[in-house]
C-alpha positions as CSV (number, residue, x, y, z in Angstrom):
1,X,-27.1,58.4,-74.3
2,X,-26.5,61.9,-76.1
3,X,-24.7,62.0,-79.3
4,X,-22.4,64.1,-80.5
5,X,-23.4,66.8,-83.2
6,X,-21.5,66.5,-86.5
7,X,-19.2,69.2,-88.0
8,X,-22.3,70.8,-90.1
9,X,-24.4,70.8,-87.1
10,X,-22.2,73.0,-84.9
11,X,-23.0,76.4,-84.7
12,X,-20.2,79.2,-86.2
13,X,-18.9,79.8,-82.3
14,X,-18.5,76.1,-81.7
15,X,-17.2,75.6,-85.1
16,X,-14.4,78.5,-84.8
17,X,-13.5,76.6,-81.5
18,X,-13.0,73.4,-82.7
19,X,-10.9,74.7,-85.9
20,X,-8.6,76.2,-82.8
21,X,-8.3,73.6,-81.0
22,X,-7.5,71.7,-84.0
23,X,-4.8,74.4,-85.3
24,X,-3.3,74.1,-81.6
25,X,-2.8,70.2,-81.4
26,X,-1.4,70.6,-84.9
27,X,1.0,73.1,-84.0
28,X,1.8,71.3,-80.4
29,X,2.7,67.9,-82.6
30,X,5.3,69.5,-84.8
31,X,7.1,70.7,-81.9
32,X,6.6,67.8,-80.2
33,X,8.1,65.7,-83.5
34,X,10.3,68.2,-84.3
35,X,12.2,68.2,-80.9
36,X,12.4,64.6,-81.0
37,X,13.7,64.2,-84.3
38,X,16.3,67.2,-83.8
39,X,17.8,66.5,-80.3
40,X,19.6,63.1,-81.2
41,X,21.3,65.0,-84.1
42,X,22.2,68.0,-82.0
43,X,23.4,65.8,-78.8
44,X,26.9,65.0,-79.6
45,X,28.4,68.0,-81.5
46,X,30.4,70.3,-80.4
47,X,29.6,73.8,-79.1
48,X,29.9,76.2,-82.2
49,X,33.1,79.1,-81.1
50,X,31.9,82.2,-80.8
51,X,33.6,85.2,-83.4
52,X,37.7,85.3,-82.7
53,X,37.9,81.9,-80.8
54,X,40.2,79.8,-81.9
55,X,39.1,76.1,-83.6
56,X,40.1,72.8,-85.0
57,X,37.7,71.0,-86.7
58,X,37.8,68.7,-90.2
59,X,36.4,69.4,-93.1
60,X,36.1,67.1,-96.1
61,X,38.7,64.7,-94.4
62,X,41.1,67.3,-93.6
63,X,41.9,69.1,-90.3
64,X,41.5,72.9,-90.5
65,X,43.1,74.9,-87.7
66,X,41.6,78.4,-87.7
67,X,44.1,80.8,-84.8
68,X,42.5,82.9,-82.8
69,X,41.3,86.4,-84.1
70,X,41.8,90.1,-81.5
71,X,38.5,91.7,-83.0
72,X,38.7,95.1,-81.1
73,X,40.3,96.5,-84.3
74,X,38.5,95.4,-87.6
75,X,38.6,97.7,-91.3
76,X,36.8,96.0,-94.0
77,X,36.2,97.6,-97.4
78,X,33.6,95.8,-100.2
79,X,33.5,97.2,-103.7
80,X,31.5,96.4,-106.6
81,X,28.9,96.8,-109.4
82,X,25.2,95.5,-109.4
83,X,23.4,95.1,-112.4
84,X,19.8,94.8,-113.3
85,X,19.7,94.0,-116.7
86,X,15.4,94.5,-116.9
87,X,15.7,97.8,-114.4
88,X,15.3,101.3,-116.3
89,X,18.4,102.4,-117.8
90,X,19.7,105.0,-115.6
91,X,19.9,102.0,-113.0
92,X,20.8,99.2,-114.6
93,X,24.4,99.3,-113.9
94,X,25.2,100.4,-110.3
95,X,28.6,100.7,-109.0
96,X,29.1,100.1,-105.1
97,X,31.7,100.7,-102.2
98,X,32.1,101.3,-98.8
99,X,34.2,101.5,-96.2
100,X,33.6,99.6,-92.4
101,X,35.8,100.5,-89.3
102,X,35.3,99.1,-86.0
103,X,37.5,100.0,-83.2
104,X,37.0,98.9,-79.7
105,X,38.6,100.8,-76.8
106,X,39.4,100.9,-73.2
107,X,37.8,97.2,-72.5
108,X,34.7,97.7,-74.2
109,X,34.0,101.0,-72.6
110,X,34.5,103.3,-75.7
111,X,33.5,101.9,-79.1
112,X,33.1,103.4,-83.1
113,X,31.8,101.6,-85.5
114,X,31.6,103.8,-89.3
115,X,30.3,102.5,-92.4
116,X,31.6,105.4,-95.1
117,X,30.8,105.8,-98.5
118,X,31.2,109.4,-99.0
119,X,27.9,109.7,-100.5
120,X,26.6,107.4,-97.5
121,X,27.7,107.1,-94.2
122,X,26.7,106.0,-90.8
123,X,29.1,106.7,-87.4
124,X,28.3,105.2,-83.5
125,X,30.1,106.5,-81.1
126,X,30.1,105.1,-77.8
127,X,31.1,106.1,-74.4
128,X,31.0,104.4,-71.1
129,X,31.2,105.1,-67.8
130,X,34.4,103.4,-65.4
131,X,32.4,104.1,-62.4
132,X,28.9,102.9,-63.1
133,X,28.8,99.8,-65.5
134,X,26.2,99.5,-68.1
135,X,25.7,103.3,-68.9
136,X,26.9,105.0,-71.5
137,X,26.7,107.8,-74.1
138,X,25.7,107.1,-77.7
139,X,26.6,109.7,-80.5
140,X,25.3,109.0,-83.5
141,X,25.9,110.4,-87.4
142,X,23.4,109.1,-90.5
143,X,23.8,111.5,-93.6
144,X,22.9,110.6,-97.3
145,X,23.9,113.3,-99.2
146,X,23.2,112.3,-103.6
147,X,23.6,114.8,-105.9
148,X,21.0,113.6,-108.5
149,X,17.4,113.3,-108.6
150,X,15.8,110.1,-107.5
151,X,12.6,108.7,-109.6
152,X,10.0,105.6,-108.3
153,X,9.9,102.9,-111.4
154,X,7.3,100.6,-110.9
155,X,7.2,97.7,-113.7
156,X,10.0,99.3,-115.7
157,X,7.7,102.7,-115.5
158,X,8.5,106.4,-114.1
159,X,6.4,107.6,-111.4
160,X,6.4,111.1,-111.9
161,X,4.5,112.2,-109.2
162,X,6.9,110.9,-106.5
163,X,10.2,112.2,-107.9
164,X,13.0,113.9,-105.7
165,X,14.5,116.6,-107.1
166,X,18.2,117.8,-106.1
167,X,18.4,121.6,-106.1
């Protein structure tokens, strides 16, 4: 009868082979344990709404009725200031804004979404076609237009060598 060799008498090929076949019946027995601990939790809820459906659910004891939502037309703005109180000083207090607009035409075939900042701004523009599904033309705008310098700080330090300069 032949015995088996022991883990320090396996050469570096067989070893590397038996590490992977380790790391794969490792990996194969958390799926395997996480599918059967997840599944009974998952089996009996209810399908999550997708965006603009309507719902009724409760929350905390109480029943919440959210309506339903037409999201071909959506205008957002967000405004606001970030602070970094260990960042250099020219960027410790940031203000923010920006405007979002979303407008969906014509049953999906002609769509814009715009994020604007004025400083910032991003525009997608698309066009279908009635006759052929599927196709369409995409017209695109990304500017960034700042009228100051920009400087690399790296551990509250200026990088000299990498600064942008606005002429």
């Amino acid at each position: 009868m032949q015995r088996l060799p022991l883990t320090s008498e396996l050469t570096e090929t067989q070893g590397h082979a038996v590490k992977k076949t380790q790391l794969l019946f490792l990996f194969l027995a958390c799926l395997l344990l996480g599918a059967l601990l997840t599944s009974p939790a998952y089996g009996g809820e209810e399908k999550t709404p997708l965006a603009g459906e309507p719902l009724e659910t409760e929350v905390l004891g109480k029943e919440v009725k959210v309506p339903a939502r037409d999201r071909r037309i959506v205008t957002a703005a967000s405004f606001g200031v970030q602070y970094l109180p260990f960042g250099p000083s020219f960027y410790q207090v940031l203000p923010f804004g920006a405007l979002y607009v979303w407008r969906n035409w014509d049953d999906g075939r002609s769509r814009l979404r715009g994020t604007f900042t004025g400083l910032v701004n991003d525009v997608n523009f698309n066009v279908g076609s009635k006759s052929s599904r599927g196709w369409e033309l995409i017209f695109t705008l990304d500017n960034m237009i700042i009228p100051v310098g920009r400087s690399e700080f790296v551990e509250g330090q200026r990088i000299s060598q990498v600064d942008v300069e606005w002429n």
